[in-house]
C-alpha positions in Angstrom: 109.6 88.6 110.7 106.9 87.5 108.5 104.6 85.9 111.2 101.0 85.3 110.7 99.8 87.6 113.0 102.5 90.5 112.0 100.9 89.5 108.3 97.4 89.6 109.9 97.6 93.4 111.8 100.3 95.0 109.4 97.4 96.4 106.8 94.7 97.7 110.0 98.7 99.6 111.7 98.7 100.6 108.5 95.5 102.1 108.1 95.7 103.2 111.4 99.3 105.4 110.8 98.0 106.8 107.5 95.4 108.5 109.1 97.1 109.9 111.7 99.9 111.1 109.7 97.0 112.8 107.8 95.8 114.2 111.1 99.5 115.4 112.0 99.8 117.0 108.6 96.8 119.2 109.3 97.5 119.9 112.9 100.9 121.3 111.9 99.8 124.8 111.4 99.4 125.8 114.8 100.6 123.2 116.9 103.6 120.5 116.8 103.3 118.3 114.0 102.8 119.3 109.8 103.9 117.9 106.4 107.5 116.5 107.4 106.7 114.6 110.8 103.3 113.5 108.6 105.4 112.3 106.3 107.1 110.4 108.2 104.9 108.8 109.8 103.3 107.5 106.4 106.6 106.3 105.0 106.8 104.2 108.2 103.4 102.9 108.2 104.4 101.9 104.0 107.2 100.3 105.5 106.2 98.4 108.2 103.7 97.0 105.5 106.3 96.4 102.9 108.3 93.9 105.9 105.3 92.5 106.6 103.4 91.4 102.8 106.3 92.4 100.7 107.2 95.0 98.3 104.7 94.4 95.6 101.7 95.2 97.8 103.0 98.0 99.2 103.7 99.5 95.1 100.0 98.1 94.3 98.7 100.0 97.9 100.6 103.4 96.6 99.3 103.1 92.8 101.5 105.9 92.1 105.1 105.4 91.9 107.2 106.8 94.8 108.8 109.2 93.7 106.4 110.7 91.3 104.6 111.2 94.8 107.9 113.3 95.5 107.7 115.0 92.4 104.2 116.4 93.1 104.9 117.4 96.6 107.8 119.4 95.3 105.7 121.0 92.7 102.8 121.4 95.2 105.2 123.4 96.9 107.0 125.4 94.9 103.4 126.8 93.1 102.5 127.4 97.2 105.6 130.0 96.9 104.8 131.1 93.7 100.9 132.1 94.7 102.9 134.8 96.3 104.4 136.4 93.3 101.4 138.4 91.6 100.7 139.5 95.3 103.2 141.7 94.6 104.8 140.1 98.5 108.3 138.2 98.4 108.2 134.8 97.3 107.5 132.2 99.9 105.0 134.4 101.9 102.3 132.8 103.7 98.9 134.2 101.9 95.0 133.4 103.5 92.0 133.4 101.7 88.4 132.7 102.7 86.0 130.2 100.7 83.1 130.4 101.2 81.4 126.3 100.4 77.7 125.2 100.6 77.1 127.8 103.5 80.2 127.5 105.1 83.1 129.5 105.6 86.6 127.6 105.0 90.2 129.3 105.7 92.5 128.0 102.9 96.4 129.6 103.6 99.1 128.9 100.8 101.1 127.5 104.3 99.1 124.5 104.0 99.8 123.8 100.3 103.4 124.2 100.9 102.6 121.5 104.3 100.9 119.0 102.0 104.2 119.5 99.3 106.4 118.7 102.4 104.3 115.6 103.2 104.4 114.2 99.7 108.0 114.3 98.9 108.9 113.1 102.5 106.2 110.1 101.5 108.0 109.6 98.6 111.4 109.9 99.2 111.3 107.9 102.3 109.1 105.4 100.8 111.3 105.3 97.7 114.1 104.1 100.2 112.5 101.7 102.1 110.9 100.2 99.2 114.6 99.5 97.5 115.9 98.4 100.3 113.6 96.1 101.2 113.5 94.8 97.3 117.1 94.5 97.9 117.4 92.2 100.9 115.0 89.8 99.5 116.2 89.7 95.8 
């Protein structure tokens, strides 16, 4: 399955899926989509890139290790639960807050920290997989 032209498009699908998994992630909130299905989506677009130039690339495309990727998503997400706390609200409630950036106005929500937790272990975990198997089969 290593063809010239799978070789040739593989890094542009890539590309391509990255940014729409980003694009899903943020969508999420209020409308189908957020951190897991974005998450997914990435770990595919790593994978389809890991058949297609091997494993090493995809580990040199990453720069961090996969699961460390997991291990920041989960911590993402657990201080998104923990913003809660001094709140004096139970933990795991969704909290908004207003920034206000060059003249602009910008709705941040602890939701979308937990989201981009979600996205990063799915990234990671998933990616984690694919990448041993694939090491795996051609070892």
């Amino acid at each position: 399955m290593r063809t010239v032209i799978f070789r040739t498009v593989a890094p542009y699908l890539t590309s391509l899926m990255v940014l729409f998994s980003i694009f899903v992630l943020l969508r999420g909130h209020n409308e189908p989509g957020g951190g897991f299905i974005g998450g997914l989506i990435a770990a595919s677009a790593f994978a389809i890139y890991g058949i297609a130039c091997g494993v090493a690339p995809v580990r040199r495309a990453l720069y961090f290790h996969p699961m460390a990727l997991s291990a920041f998503g989960l911590l993402m997400s657990t201080l998104a639960g923990m913003i809660s706390l001094p709140l004096s609200v139970p933990f795991m409630t969704g909290n908004w807050m207003k920034l206000h950036l060059f003249g602009n106005e910008i709705d941040l929500s602890s939701v979308l920290l937990f989201d981009i937790g979600v996205y990063f272990v799915v990234l990671g975990a998933i990616t984690s997989i694919a990448l041993a198997l694939e090491e795996r089969d051609r070892g």
